[in-house]
C-alpha positions in Angstrom: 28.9 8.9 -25.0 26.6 10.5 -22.2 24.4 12.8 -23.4 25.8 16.2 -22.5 23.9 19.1 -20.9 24.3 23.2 -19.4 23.4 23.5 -16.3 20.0 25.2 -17.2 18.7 22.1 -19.0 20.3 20.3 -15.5 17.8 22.0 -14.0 14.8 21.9 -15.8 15.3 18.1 -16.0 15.7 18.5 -11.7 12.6 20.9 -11.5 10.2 17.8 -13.7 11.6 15.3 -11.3 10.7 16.5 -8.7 7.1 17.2 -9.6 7.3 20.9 -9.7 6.8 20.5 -13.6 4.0 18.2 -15.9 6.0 14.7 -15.8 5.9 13.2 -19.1 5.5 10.0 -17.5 3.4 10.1 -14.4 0.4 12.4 -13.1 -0.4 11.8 -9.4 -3.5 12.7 -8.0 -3.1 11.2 -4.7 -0.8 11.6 -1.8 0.2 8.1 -1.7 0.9 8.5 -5.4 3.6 11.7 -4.8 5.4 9.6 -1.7 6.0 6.5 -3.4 7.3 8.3 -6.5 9.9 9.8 -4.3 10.1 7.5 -2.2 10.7 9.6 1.5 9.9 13.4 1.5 11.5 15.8 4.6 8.5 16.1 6.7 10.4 17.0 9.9 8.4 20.2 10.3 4.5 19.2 9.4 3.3 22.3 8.2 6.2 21.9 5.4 5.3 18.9 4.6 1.6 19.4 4.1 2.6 21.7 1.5 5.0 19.8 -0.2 2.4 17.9 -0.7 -0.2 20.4 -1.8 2.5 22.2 -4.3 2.2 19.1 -5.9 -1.1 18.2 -6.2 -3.1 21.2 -6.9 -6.5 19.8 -6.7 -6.0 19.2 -3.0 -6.3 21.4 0.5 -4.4 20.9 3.5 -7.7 19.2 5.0 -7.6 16.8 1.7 -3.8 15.8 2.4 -4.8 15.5 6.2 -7.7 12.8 5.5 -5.1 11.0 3.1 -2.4 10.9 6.2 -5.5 9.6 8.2 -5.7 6.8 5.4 -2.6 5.7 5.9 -1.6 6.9 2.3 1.5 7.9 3.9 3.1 7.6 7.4 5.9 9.9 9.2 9.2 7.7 10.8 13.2 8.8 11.2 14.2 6.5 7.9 17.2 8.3 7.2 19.9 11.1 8.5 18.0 10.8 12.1 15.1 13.4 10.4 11.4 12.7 9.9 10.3 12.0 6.7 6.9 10.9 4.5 7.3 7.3 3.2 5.1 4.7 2.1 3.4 3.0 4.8 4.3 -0.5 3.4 8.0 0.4 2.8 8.5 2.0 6.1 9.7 -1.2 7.8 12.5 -1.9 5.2 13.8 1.9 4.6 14.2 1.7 8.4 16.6 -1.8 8.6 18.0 -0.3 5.5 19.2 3.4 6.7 18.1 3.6 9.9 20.8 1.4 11.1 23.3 4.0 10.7 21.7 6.6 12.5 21.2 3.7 15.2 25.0 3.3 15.3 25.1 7.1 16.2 22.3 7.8 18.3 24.0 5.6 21.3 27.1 7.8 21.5 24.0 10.3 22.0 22.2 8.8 24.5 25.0 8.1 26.1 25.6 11.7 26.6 22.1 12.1 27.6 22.5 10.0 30.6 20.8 7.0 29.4 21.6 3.4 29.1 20.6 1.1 26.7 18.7 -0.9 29.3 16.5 2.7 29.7 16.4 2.8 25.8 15.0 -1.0 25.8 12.7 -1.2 28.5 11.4 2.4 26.7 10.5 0.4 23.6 8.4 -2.3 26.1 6.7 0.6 27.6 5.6 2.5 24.0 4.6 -1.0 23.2 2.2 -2.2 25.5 0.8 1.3 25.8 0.1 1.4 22.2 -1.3 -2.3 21.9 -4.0 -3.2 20.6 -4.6 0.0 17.7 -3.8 2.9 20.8 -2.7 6.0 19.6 -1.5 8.3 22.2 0.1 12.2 21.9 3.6 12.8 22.9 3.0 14.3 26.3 1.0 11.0 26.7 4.0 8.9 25.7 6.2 10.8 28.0 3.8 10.7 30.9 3.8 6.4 30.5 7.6 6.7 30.3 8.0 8.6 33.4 5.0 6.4 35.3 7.8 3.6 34.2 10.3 5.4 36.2 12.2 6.5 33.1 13.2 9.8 32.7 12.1 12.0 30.0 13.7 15.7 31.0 15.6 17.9 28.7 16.3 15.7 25.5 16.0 12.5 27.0 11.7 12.1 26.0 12.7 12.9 22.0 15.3 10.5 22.0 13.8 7.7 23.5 10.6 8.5 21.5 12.5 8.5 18.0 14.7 5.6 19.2 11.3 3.5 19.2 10.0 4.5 16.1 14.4 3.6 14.5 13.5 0.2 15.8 10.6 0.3 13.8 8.6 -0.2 17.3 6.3 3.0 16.9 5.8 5.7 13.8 4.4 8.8 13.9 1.1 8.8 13.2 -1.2 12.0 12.1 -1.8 15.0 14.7 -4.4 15.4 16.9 -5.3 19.0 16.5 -1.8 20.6 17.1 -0.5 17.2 18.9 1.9 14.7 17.5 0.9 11.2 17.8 2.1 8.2 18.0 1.3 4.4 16.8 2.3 1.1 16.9 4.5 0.8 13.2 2.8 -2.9 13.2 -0.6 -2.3 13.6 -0.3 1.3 11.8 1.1 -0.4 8.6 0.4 -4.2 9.1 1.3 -5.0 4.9 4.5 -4.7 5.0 6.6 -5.3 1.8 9.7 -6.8 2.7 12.3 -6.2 -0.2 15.9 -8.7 0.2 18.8 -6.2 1.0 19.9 -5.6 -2.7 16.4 -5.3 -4.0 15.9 -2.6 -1.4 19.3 -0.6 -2.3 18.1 -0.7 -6.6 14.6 0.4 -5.2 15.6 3.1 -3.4 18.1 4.0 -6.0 15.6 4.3 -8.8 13.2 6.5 -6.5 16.1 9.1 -5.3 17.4 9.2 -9.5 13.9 9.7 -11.1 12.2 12.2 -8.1 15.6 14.1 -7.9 17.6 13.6 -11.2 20.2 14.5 -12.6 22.6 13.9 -9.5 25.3 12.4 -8.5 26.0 9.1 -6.3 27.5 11.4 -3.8 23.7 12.9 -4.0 22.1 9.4 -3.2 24.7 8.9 -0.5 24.1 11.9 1.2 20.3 11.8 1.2 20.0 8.3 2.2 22.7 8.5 4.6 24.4 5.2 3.4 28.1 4.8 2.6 29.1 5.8 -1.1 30.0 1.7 -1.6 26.3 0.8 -0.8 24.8 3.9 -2.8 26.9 2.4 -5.5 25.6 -0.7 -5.4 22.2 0.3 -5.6 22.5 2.4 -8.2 24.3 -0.4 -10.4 21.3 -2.8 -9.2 18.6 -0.1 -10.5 19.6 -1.2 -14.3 19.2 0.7 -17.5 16.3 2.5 -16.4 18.9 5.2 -15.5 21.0 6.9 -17.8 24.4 9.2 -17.2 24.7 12.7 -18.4 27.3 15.1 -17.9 26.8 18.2 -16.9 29.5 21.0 -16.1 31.8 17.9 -17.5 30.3 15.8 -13.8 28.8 12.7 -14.6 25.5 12.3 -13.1 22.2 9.9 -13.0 18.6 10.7 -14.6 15.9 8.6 -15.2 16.5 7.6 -18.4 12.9 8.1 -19.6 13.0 11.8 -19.1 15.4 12.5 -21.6 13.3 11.1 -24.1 10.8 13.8 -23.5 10.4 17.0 -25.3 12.2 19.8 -23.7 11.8 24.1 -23.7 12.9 26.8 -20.9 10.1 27.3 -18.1 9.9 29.9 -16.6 7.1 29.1 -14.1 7.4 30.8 -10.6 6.6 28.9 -7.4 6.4 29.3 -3.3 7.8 26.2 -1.4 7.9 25.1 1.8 11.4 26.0 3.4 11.7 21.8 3.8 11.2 20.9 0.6 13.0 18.2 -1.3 13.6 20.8 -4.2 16.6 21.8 -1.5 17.2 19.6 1.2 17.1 16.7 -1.3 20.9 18.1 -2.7 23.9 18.8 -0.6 24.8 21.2 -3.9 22.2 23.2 -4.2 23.9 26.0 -7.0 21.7 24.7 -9.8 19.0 26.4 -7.6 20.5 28.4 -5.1 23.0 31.4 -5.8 25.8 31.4 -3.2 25.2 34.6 -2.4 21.8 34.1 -1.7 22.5 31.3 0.8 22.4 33.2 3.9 19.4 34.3 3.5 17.4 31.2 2.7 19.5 29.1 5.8 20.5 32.1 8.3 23.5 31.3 10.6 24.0 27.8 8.4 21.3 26.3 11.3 20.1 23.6 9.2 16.3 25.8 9.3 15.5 26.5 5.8 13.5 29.1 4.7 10.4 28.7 2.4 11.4 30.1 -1.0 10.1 32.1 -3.9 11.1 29.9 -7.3 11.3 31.1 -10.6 12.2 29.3 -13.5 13.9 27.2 -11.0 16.0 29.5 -8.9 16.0 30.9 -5.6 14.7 34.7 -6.0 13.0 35.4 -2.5 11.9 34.2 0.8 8.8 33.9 2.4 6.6 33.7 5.7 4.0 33.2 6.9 1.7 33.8 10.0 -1.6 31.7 10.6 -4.5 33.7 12.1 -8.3 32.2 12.8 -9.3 34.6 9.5 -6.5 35.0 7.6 -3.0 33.8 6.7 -0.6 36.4 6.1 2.6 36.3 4.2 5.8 38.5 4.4 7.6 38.5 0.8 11.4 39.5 0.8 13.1 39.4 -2.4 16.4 38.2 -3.3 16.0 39.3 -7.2 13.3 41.7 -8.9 10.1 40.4 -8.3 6.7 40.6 -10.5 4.5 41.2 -7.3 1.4 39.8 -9.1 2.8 36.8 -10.1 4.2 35.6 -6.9 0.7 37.2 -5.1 -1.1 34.5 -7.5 1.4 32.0 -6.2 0.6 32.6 -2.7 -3.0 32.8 -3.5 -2.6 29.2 -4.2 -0.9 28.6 -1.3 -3.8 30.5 1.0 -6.5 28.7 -1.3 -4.7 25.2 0.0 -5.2 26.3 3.4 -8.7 27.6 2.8 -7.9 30.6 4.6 -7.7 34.4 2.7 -4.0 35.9 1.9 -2.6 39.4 2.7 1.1 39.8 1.2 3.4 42.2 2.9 6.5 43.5 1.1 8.7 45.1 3.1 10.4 48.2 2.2 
C-alpha cells in the first residue's frame, strides 16, 4: 500500500524538494550543483532566475551566480513549453531533441502568422551561425542587425522568433548578459561535451530530476512541465525505476523520490521571499498545496502568465513583493495576503538585498 499523507506533510515533502528546505540527501554549494538536481529551472526573466538561484545557495551573491553562468555551470535555451530555462550545459542538446520538438511543431503555425517562411527561418539559422563561428558572442540587437544585413526581416515579433527558433534547433543558446544585454552563442562551441542520452534513457532522466526537485506530483505534473504527451511522461517515469515511490495524498496517487520519505519529518514553519518565476510555482499546474485560490489574483493579475514574487511561509503564499533597483539601494514594496510578522519577512528581504549587495528599505503599504 502507498504510504498515505495530508496535504501539509504533501507539502513539506514539495518545499525539501525543491531545495527551499535542508535535503537529507544532497547539499549544493554550486550553481551547477542546484541546475542539474532539477534538471531545468524557469529563467525566462533573468533577474528571477538569479535569485532562484541565490534562495538556494545562501553563501552566494548575484555577482557569484553571475561568474558561475560565465563558467558555463549553467546555460539559458527554450528546452521546453517554448520558455527559457537554466539547464545543464551538457544536457542542453538532448532536453532540446527531446521537448523541444514539440514546441517546434507549434512554432511554424506561428511563424507562419508572422509572415515568415521556413526558407527565412533556415537561412536565419546559416546567418546566426557563421556570425557566431569561431567562439563569437554577439547581443541581440547585434543578431538582429546581421539578420536584417541578410535581408531578413526582424520587425514586430519576427527578430524573437527567429532568434529562439535557432537556439530550438540547438543552433545558438543564450549565453550570459553583457551588462543589461542578452547574448547569444554558438550551443556547440558554448557547451562542446555534450552527453548524449538514447531516447528512453533521456525520458527516465528527466523523470527522476522533475520527481525528486518537485515531488510529490502527479504524471499529469511531469507532462505539463515538460511539455511531452502524458504516454511519453509515462514511460519515463516507469523507466526511472524504484528510486521513486507512490503516495497518496487527498486519496491522488502521486510520485516522490523515494529516498525522502525515509527521512525524519516535523512542521516548518520557515518564511521565504521568491522570485515571482520560481519553480516552487511555475513548476505545478496545481498550485493549492501553496497557493490559496483566493489569493490567485493577486500573485498572477488578469491570469497573464506574469507571476508575482511571493512571501512564503511555512510553505504558503501569504504576500507579494517588489522590488525597485536603484544605484544605492534596492527597495521593496511588501503587500500582504495574510498577517504578516514585519521583522521576519524584513530579515528575509535582507537576505535578499545582501545577495544583491545593495542596502534594503521595505515599504508596507497602508
Amino acid at each position: 500500500m502507498p504510504v498515505r499523507l495530508t496535504a501539509n506533510e504533501a507539502l513539506d515533502l514539495r518545499m525539501t524538494s525543491l531545495l527551499l528546505r535542508p535535503h537529507p540527501g544532497v547539499a549544493p554549494g554550486t550553481v551547477a550543483d542546484v541546475v542539474q538536481w532539477f534538471g531545468a529551472m524557469q529563467a525566462q526573466d533573468l533577474a528571477s532566475g538569479l535569485w532562484s538561484l541565490g534562495a538556494r545557495l545562501p553563501a552566494l551573491t548575484q555577482a557569484d551566480v553571475r561568474a558561475a553562468l560565465e563558467r558555463r555551470e549553467a546555460l539559458r535555451t527554450w528546452p521546453m513549453r517554448g520558455t527559457v530555462h537554466l539547464v545543464p550545459s551538457r544536457d542542453a542538446r538532448w532536453m532540446l531533441e527531446l521537448t523541444g520538438v514539440r514546441t517546434l511543431a507549434a512554432a511554424a503555425t506561428r511563424r507562419a502568422a508572422l509572415g515568415l517562411t521556413d526558407a527565412d527561418a533556415d537561412r536565419a539559422l546559416d546567418v546566426l551561425g557563421a556570425a557566431l563561428a569561431g567562439g563569437g558572442r554577439l547581443t541581440r540587437a547585434e543578431c538582429l542587425a546581421r539578420l536584417t544585413a541578410a535581408g531578413i526581416g526582424v520587425d514586430g515579433q519576427r527578430g524573437y522568433h527567429l532568434l529562439s527558433h535557432a537556439s530550438l534547433r540547438g543552433v545558438t543558446c543564450l549565453a550570459p548578459n553583457v551588462g543589461t544585454e542578452q547574448t547569444f552563442a554558438l550551443l556547440d562551441e558554448w557547451a562542446p561535451a555534450a552527453h548524449r542520452p538514447d531516447r528512453e534513457e533521456a525520458l527516465a532522466l528527466l523523470a527522476r530530476r522533475y520527481v525528486r526537485s518537485h515531488g510529490p506530483v502527479t504524471d499529469r505534473e511531469f507532462a505539463g512541465w515538460t511539455g511531452l504527451t502524458l504516454t511519453d511522461a509515462r514511460r519515463g517515469l516507469a523507466a526511472a525505476g524504484d528510486v521513486l515511490t507512490t503516495v497518496e495524498v487527498d486519496d491522488v496517487a502521486m510520485l516522490v523520490d523515494a529516498a525522502l520519505l525515509d527521512a525524519p519529518r516535523s512542521p516548518v514553519d520557515d518564511l521565504l521571499v521568491l522570485p515571482g518565476f520560481d519553480e516552487y510555482l511555475l513548476g505545478y499546474r496545481d498550485r493549492t498545496l501553496m497557493l490559496d485560490p483566493a489569493h490567485r489574483e493577486a500573485v498572477v493579475p488578469g491570469g497573464n502568465g506574469v507571476f508575482q514574487a511571493t512571501v512564503v511561509q511555512a510553505g504558503r503564499v501569504v504576500g507579494t513583493w517588489k522590488r525597485t533597483i536603484g544605484a544605492r539601494r534596492v527597495t521593496v514594496t511588501v503587500r500582504p495576503l495574510a498577517p504578516l510578522d514585519r521583522p521576519r519577512v524584513e530579515r528575509a528581504l535582507g537576505r535578499y538585498a545582501g545577495f544583491l549587495d545593495l542596502p534594503l528599505r521595505v515599504d508596507w503599504p497602508s
